[in-house]
DRENDO-1510 file (C-alpha; in Angstrom, 1 decimal, always signed):
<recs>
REC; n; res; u; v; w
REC; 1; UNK; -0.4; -4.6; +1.8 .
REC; 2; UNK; +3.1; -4.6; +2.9 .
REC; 3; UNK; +3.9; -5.7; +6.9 .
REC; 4; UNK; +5.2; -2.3; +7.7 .
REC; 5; UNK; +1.6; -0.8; +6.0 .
REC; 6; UNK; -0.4; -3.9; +7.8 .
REC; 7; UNK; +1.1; -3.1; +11.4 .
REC; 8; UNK; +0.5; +0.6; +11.3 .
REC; 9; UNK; -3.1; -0.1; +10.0 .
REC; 10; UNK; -3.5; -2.1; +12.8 .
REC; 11; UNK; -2.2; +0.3; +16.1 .
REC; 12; UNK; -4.9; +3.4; +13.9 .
REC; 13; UNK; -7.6; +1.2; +13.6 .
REC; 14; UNK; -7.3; -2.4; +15.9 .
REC; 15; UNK; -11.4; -2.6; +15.6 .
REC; 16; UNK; -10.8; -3.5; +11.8 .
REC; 17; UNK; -8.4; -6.3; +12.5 .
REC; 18; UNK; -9.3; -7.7; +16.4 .
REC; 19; UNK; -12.6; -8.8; +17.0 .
REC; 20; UNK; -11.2; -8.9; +21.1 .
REC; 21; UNK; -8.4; -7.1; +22.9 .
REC; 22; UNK; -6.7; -10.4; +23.8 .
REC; 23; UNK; -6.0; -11.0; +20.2 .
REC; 24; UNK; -3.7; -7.6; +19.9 .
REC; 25; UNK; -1.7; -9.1; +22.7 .
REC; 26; UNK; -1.2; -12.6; +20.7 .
REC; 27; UNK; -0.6; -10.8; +17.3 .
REC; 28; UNK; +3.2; -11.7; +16.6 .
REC; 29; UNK; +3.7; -9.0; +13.7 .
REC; 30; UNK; +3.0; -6.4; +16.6 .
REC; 31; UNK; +6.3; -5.3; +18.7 .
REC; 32; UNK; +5.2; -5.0; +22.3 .
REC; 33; UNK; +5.0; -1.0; +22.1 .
REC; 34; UNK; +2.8; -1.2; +18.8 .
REC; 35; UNK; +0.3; -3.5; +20.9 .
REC; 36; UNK; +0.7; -0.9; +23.8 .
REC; 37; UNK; -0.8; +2.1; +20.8 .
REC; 38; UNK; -3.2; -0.6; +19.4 .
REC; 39; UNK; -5.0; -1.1; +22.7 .
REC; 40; UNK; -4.4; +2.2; +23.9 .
REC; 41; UNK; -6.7; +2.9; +20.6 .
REC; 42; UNK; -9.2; +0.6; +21.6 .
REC; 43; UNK; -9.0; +2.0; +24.7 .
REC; 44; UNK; -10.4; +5.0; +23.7 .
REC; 45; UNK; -13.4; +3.9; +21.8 .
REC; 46; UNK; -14.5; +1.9; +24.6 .
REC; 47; UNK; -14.3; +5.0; +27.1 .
REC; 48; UNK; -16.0; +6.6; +24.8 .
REC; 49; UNK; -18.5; +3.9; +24.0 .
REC; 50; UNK; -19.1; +3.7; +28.0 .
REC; 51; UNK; -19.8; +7.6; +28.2 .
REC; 52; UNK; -22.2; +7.6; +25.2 .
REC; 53; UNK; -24.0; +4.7; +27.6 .
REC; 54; UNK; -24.4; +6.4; +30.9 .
REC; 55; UNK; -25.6; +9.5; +28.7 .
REC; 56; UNK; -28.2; +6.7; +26.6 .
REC; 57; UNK; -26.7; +7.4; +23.8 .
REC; 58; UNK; -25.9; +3.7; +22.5 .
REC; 59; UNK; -26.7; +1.7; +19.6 .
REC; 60; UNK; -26.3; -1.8; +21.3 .
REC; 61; UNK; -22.7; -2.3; +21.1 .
REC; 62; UNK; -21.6; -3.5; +24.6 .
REC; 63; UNK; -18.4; -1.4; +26.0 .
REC; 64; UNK; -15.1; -3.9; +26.2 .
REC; 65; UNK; -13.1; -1.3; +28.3 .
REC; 66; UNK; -12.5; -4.3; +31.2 .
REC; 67; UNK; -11.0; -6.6; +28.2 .
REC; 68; UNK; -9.0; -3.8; +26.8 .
REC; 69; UNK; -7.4; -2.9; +30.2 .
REC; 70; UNK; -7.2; -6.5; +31.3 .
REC; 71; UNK; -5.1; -7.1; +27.8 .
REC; 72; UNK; -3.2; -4.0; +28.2 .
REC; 73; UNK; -1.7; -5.2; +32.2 .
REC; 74; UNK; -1.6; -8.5; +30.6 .
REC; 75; UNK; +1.2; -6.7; +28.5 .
REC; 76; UNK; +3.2; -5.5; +31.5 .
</recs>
């Protein structure tokens, strides 16, 4: 897979390639507003991970919506 490929594989779908947030922030083939879209990604699943929670709805997986926002105002 070329870079170009790798880096836009990684901003759609960061949970394949980042076991934590932090490690979108230390990736150094992300610019700084392709780690924005990456976490703002991961963002998303975890608010919608949390929801699914309050409503019972979970399978285990613990939300990481505090590490995702903590790495994205890391970024700033």
């Amino acid at each position: 897979m070329n870079q170009d490929k790798t880096s836009q594989t990684k901003i759609k779908k960061p949970h394949t390639f980042f076991d934590e947030p932090r490690e979108v922030v230390v990736d150094p083939a992300l610019s700084k507003n392709q780690k924005i879209k990456a976490l703002d990604a991961l963002e998303q699943d975890a608010r919608q991970l949390s929801v699914a929670s309050a409503e019972g709805m979970t399978g285990g997986e613990p939300s990481k919506l505090h590490d995702v926002l903590d790495a994205k105002n890391s970024l700033e």
